[in-house]
C-alpha positions in Angstrom: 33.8 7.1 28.8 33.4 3.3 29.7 34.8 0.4 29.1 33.7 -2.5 27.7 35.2 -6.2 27.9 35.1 -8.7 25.0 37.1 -11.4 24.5 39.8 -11.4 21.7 37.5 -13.6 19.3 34.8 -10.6 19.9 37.1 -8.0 19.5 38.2 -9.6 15.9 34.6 -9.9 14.5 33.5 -6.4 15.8 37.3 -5.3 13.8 35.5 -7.4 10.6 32.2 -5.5 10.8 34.0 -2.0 11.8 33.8 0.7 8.7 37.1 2.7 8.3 35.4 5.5 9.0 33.8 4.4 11.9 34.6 4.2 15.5 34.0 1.1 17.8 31.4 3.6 19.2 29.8 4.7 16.1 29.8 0.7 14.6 28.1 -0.7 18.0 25.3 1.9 18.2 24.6 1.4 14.3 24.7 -2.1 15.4 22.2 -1.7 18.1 19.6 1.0 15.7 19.7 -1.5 13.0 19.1 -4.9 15.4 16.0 -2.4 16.3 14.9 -1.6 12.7 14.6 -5.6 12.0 12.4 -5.9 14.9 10.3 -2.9 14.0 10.0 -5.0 10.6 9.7 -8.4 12.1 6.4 -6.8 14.5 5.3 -5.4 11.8 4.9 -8.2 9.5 3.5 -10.1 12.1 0.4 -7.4 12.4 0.0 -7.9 8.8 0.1 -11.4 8.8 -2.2 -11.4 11.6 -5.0 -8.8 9.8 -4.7 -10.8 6.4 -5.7 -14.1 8.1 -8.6 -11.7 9.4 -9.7 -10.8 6.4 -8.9 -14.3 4.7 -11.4 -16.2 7.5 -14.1 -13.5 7.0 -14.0 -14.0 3.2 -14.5 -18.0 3.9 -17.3 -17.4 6.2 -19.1 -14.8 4.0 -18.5 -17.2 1.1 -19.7 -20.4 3.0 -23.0 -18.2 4.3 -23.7 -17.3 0.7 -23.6 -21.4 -0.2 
């Protein structure tokens, strides 16, 4: 077991966001896995973003070839 410092103001918000049937344990590690999910998101939007611009210059340059 460790423990953590946080100042009052910390403690109160992590108290907000705590589930009653969580522990301050339990509410920073689903804190941590779902920061992770949104990045896992975020990258993979990006990818998509980056193949669909791929795809969208290709389709101009085949379409300005068959001009």
């Amino acid at each position: 077991m460790s423990t953590i410092r946080v100042s009052e103001e910390v403690e109160e918000r992590l108290r907000e966001l705590k589930r009653d049937d969580e522990s301050f344990d339990d509410l920073l590690d689903r804190l941590i896995r779902s920061g992770k999910d949104v990045e896992a998101i975020a990258e993979s939007l990006a990818e998509y973003d980056e193949r669909k611009q791929a795809k969208m210059e290709e389709a101009h340059r085949e379409l300005s070839e068959s001009l």
